[in-house]
N, C-alpha and C positions, 0 to 999 in steps of 0.2 A: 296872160298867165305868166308868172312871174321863172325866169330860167332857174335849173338847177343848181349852177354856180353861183350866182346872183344871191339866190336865197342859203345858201351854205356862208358867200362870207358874212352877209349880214345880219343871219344867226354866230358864228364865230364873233362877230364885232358886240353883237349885243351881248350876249351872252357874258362876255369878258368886264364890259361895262356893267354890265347888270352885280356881277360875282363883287367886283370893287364896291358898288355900292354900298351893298351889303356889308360890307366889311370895313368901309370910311370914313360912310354918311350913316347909313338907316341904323345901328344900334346903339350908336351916341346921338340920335336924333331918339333913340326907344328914350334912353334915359331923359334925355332932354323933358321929354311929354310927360314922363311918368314923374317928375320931379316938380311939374305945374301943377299935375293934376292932385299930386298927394300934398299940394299946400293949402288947399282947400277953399281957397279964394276965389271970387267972382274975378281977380285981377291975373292970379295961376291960371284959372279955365277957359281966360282968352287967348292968355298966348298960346296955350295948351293949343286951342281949337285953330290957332293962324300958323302953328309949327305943322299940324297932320293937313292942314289945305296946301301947304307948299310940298308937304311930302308925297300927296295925293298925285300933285301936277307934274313932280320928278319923275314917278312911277308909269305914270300915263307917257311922258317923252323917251322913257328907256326903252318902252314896248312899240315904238316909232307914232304914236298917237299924237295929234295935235287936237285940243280942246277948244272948241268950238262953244264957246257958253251965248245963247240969248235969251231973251229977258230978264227978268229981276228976281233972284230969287226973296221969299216972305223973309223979314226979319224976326227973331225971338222963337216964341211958341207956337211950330208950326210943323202939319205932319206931309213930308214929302213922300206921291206915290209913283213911283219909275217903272216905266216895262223894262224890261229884263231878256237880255241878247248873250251876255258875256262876263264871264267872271271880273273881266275887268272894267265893267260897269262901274264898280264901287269906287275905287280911286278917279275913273273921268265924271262920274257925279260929284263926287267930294271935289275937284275941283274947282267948284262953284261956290263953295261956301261948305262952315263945319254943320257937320250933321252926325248924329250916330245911328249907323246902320241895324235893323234886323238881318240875322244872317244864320245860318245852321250852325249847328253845334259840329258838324265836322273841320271846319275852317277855323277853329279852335287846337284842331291836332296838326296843320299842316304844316311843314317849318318855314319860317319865313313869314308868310302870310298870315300868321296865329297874332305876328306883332304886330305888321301893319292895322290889323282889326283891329285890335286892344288900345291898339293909337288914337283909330278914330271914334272910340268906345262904343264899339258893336253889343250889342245886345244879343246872345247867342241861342238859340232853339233846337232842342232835339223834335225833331220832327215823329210824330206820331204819339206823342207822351203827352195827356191834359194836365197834368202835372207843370209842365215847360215851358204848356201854353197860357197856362193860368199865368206864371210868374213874368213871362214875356208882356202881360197885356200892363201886369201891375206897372214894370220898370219902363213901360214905354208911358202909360199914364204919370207917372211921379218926372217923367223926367218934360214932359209936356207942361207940368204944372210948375215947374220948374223956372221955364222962359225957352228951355230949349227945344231946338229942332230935331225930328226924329224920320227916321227914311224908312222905307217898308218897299220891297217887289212886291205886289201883291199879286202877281201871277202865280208866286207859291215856289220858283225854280228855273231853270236855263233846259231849254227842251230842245231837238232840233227843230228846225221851221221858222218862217216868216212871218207868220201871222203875230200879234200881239193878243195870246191866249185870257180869257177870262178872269178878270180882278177878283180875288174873294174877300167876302164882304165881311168878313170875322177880323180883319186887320185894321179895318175903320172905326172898330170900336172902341179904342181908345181918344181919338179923337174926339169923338160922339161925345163920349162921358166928359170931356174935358171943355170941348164946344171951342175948340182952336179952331183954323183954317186950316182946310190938306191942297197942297198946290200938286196939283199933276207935273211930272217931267218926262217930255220924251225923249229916246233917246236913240240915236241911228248911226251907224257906220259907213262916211263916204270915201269911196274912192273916185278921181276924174267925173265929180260931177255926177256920180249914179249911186245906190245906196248898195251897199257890200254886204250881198246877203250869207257871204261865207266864212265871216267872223266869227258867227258861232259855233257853237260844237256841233260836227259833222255825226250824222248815227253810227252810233256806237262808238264812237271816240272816248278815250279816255282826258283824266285833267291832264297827266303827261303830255302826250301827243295834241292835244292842244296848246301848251304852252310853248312844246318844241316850234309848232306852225307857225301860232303866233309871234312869234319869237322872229323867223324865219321871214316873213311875208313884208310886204313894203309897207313902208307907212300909209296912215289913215287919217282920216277927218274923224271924230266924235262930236256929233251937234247935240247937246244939250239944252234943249226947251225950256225953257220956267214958263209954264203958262198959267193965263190966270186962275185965282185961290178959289176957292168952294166951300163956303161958309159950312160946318159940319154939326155947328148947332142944329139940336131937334129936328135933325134929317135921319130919317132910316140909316142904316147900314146899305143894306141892299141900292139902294136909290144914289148914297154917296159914291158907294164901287162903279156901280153904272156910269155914273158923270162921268168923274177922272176918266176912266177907261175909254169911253167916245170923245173925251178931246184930247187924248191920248193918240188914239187911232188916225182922226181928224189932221192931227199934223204928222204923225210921222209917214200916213201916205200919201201928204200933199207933195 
């Protein structure tokens, strides 16, 4: 368990660092991307996508995470499907490669974090609206047709617990129609060698007090998985969530 003191200066250290970031780096890095992206180029939307992979990897080492990538991830048009631990999944994912995340529509309002998503051009959802879901499926399909990579939790959300809960099969559907590749990613938090099941949010924690902890706590390992692709051509839905999720599971409780 990590001492009280211990975890106070290295919230004070982070914290300080984290504040400069923001204020150095990450907002002339906002303009940076947004000025690839509004050029409209296939030659704008790389460095676009190789500016948010290094911001990804910054954001991961401020929060004392080192990024742990194996295998390969798919190149082009291709749907990545992650289980889902911690909010900051999204930046030690992306540090493997650009991808735009599905993500709720409230990470849209939060400050700081609203940019970093728009960076890595999140796709936003209000959850519970068909309306949001219809248009999420569209912008995930056009952007698949596209050439590019698209990332989905398809657990649906960050729960407490260890288990990696049930894939839904409604988020494969763009794929399906598009008949791209979905490569499973797992994805796990080590400390000394044993997997750190209290990374994520504790019951009843708020994002505050998670961030505070996080913030707080010693550094981490994050192993990120590329494991192999899962043809999505003329495969169920159902039968696709299935896969991914059992070699999903398969590695990250080996």
């Amino acid at each position: 368990m990590d001492s009280i003191p211990a975890s106070i200066v290295r919230f004070v250290f982070r914290a300080i660092m984290f504040t400069g970031y923001l204020l150095v780096v990450l907002y002339p890095t906002m303009l940076l991307v947004s000025h690839y992206r509004k050029s409209g180029t296939a030659v704008g939307a790389q460095k676009a996508d190789r500016v948010a992979v290094r911001l990804a990897n910054q954001l991961a080492w401020l929060f004392g995470i080192r990024v742990d990538i194996r295998g390969t991830p798919v190149k082009g048009s291709v749907l990545f499907a992650a289980n889902h631990i911690s909010w900051l999944d999204i930046p030690v994912v992306h540090s493997g490669c650009a991808m735009g995340f599905v993500g709720k529509a409230e990470i849209d309002e939060w400050p700081v974090f609203r940019f970093i998503a728009r960076a890595g051009g999140t796709i936003f959802h209000q959850r519970g609206c068909q309306g949001s879901a219809a248009e999420v499926m569209t912008a995930m399909e056009e952007r698949l047709r596209q050439g590019r990579a698209v990332a989905i939790f398809p657990e649906g959300g960050i729960k407490p617990g260890t288990a990696v809960r049930v894939f839904h099969a409604r988020m494969f559907r763009p794929a399906v129609e598009v008949g791209c590749p979905v490569q499973p990613v797992m994805v796990r938090y080590m400390r000394d060698g044993c997997r750190d099941d209290d990374f994520s949010f504790r019951p009843g924690e708020s994002m505050f007090k998670n961030f505070v902890r996080v913030l707080s706590r010693r550094g981490v390992s994050a192993e990120v998985h590329y494991l192999p692709e899962v043809s999505a051509a003329g495969k169920p839905r159902r039968e696709l969530a299935e896969t991914c999720r059992a070699a999903v599971v398969d590695s990250y409780e080996s």
